[in-house]
C-alpha positions as CSV (number, residue, x, y, z in Angstrom):
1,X,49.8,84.0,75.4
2,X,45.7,84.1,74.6
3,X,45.5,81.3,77.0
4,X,46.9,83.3,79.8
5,X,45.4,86.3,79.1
6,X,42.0,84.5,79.4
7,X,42.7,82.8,82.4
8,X,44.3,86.1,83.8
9,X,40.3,87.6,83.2
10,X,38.4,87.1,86.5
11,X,34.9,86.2,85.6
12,X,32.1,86.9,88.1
13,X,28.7,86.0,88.1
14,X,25.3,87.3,88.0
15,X,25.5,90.4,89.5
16,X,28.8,90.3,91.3
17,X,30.1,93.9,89.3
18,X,27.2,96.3,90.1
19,X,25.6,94.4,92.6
20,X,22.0,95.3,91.1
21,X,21.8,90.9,90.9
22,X,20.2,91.9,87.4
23,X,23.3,91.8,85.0
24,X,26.2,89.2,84.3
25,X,29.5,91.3,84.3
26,X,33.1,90.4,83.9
27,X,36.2,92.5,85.6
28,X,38.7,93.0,83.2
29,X,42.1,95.3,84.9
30,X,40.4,95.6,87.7
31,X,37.3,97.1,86.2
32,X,33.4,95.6,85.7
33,X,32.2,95.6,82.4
34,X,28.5,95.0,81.7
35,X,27.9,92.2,79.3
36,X,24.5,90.7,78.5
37,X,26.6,87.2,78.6
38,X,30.0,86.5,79.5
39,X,31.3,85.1,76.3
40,X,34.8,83.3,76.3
41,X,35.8,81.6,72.9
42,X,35.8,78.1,72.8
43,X,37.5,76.3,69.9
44,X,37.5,72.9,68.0
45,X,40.9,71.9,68.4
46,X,43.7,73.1,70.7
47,X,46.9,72.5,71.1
48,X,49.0,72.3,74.2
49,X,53.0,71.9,73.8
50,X,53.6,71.9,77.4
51,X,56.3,73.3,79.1
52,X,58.7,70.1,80.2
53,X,61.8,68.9,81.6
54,X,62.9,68.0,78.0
55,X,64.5,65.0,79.0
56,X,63.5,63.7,75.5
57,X,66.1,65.8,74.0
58,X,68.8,64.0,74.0
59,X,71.2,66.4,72.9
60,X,70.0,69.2,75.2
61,X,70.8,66.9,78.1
62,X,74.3,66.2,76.5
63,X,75.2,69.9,76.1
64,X,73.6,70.7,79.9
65,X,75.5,67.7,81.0
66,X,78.9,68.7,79.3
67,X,78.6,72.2,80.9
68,X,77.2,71.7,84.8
69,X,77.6,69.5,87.3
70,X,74.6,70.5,89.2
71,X,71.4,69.0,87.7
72,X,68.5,71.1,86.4
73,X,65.8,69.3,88.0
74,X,64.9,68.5,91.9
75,X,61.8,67.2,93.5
76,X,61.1,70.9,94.2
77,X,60.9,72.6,90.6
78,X,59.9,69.0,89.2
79,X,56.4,69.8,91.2
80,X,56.2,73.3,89.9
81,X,56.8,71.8,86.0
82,X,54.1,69.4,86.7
83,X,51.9,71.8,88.3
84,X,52.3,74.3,85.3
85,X,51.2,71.1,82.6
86,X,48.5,70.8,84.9
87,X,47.5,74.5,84.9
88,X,48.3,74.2,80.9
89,X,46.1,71.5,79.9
90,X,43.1,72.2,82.0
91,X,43.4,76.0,80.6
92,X,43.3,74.0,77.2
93,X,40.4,72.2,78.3
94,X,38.0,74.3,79.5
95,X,38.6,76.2,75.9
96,X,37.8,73.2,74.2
97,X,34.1,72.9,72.4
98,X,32.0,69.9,73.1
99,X,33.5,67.7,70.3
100,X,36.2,69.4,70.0
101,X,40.2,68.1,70.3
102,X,43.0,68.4,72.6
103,X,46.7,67.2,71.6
104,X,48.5,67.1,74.6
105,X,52.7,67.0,73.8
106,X,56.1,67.1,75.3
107,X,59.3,66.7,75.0
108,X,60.2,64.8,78.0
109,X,59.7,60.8,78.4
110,X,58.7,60.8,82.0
111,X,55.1,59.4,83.0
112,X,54.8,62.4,85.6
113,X,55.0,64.6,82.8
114,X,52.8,63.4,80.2
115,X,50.6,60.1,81.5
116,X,50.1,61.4,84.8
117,X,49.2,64.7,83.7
118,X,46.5,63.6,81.4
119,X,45.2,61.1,83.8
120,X,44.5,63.7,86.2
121,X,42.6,65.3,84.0
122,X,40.4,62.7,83.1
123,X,40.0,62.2,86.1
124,X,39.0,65.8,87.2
125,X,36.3,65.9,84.1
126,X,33.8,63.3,83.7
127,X,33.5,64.3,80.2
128,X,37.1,64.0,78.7
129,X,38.1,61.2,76.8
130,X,40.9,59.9,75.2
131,X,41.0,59.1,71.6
132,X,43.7,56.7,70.9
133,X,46.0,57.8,68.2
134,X,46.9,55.3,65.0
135,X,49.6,55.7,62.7
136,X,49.2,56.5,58.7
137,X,48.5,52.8,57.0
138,X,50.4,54.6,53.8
139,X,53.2,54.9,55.7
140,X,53.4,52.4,59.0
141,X,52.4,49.4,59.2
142,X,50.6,49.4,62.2
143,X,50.6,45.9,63.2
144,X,54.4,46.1,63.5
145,X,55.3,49.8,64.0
146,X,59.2,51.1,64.2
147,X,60.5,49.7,67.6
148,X,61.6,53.4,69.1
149,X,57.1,54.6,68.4
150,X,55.5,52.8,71.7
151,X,52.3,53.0,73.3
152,X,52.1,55.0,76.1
153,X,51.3,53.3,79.7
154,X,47.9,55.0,79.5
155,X,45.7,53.2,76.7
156,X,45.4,55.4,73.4
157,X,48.6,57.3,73.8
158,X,52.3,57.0,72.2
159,X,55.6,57.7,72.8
160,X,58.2,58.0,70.1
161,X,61.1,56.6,71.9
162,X,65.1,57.6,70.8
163,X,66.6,55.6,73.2
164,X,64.7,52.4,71.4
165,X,66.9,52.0,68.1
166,X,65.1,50.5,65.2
167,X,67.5,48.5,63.2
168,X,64.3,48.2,60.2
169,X,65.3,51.8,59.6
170,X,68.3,52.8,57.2
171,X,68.4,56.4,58.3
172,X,68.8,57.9,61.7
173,X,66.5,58.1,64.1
174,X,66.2,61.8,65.3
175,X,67.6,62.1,69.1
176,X,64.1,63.6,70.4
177,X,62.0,61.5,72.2
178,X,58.2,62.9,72.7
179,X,54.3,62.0,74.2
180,X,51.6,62.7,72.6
181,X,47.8,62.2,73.4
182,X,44.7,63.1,71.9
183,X,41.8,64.0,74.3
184,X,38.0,64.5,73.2
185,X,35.5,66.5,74.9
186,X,31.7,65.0,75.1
């Protein structure tokens, strides 16, 4: 919700609210207000659980599948999801301190959703970077990680995989597949 309300605030520059060309000024509803600077937050680390197709969740599509015969997603509103991540992690972004993180995550396996979408922006800002993710030595060997955690067809990023059994494990494997990437700011 912060996000949007900051990107809903239409920052103008010097001058642009009174017009005198001697004060900065933001409109907020509509309305100038005279700052000395126009100060947006920016912070250290920020998450961003994007809205997805959830194609991941393997028992959501199940259930959707049991009661529909008309799929949720078309080439149409497939472009307006990806649009929205794109809207999402840039918004993220542009909050993010020099130094600072950005997780990017969903819950859907398709490279249009997650790969594509950080790609893009890498490739929009010359100063983004990603920051390849490794797994807890305490806990996974990383040499030979569980079969269903992959890396991601973009360098540095992972996908944990349900439809990629792991027969070393003696419990289940939760039916959720997800991306994750980690993207630093210089």
């Amino acid at each position: 919700k912060r996000l949007l309300e900051l990107q809903r605030q239409e920052i103008t520059g010097t001058g642009e609210c009174d017009g005198s060309g001697g004060s900065n000024g933001f409109k907020k509803d509509g309305e100038c207000v005279e700052t000395t600077t126009c100060y947006v937050p920016l912070f250290d680390r920020v998450l961003v659980d994007a809205e997805c197709s959830t194609d991941g969740a393997i028992r959501h599509i199940q259930k959707r599948e049991a009661s529909s015969k008309t799929p949720l997603w078309n080439n149409s509103n497939m472009n307006e999801l990806v649009d929205l991540q794109k809207r999402l992690i840039e918004s993220g972004y542009r909050l993010l301190k020099r130094g600072g993180t950005l997780v990017y995550s969903t819950c859907s396996l398709m490279e249009r959703q997650n790969e594509h979408v950080v790609r893009w922006l890498l490739d929009k800002n010359n100063d983004a970077f990603i920051i390849p993710l490794s797994f807890n030595k305490d806990n996974v060997d990383e040499q030979n990680p569980p079969s269903f955690i992959e890396e991601g067809s973009l360098a540095g990023t992972i996908r944990f995989n349900p439809l990629k059994p792991d027969a070393k494990l003696e419990e289940c494997i939760p039916l959720t597949g997800f991306f994750l990437s980690k993207i630093g700011k210089r």
